[in-house]
C-alpha atoms as one frame of an Amber mdcrd trajectory, in Angstrom:
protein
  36.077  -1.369  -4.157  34.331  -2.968  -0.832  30.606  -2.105  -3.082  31.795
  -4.280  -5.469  32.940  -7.118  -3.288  30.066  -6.779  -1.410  27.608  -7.156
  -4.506  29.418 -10.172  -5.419  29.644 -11.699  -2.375  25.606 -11.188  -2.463
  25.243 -13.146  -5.674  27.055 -16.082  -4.398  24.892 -16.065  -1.372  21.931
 -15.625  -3.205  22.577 -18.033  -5.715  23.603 -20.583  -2.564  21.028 -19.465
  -0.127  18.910 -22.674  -0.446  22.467 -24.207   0.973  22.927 -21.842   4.186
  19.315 -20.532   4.285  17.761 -17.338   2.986  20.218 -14.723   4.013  18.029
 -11.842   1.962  14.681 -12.164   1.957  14.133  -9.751  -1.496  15.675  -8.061
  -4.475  14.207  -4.945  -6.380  15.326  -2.802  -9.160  16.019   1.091  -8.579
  12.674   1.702 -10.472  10.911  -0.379  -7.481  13.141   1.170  -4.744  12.446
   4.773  -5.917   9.128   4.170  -6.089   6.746   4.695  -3.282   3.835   2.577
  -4.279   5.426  -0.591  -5.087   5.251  -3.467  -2.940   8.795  -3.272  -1.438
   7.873   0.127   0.028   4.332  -0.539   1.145   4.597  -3.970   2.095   6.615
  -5.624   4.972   8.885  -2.672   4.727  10.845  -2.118   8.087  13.841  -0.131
   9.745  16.555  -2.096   9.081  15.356  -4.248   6.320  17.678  -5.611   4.049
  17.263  -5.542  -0.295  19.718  -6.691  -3.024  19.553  -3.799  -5.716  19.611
  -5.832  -9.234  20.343  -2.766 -11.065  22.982  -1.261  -9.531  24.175  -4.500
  -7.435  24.340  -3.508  -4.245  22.377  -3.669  -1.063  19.836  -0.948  -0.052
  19.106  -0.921   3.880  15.842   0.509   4.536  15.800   3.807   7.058  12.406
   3.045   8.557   8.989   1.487   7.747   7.216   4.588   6.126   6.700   3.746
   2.377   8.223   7.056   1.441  11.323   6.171   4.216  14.900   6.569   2.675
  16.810   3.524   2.025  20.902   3.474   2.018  24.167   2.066   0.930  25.001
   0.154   3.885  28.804   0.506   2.943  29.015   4.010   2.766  25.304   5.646
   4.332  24.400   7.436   1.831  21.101   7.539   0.693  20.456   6.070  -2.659
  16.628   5.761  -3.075  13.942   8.642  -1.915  10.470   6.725  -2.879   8.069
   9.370  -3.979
């Protein structure tokens, strides 16, 4: 349950985020996430950094600045994309 109260608290801050500023500076799907080439891996990428999933709706927290670094559910730490 706190995933999907967290995903929709996201939208509403997204959608609102001109309002209280730019809480999350990027979304990606899974495909984009996953994949180690893409720009969300190989560019700007850092420890810590913050993405709203719009596939599955939830956040992905990324585990370091490597391109091929892990990124997690911030709710529960598990990993959920392995770019390759």
């Amino acid at each position: 349950m706190p995933d999907v109260v967290s995903a929709n608290l996201v939208k509403e801050i997204t959608a609102k985020k001109k309002e209280i500023g730019a809480v999350l500076s990027q979304t990606a799907t899974s495909a984009q996430l996953n994949a180690v080439g893409d720009p969300i891996n190989t560019s700007g990428k850092f420890l810590g950094k913050l993405v709203y999933n719009t596939t599955s709706n939830l956040l992905a927290v990324a585990q370091g600045p490597l391109a091929a670094d892990a990124w997690r559910n911030p709710a529960t730490g598990t990993v959920t994309h392995n770019p390759v």
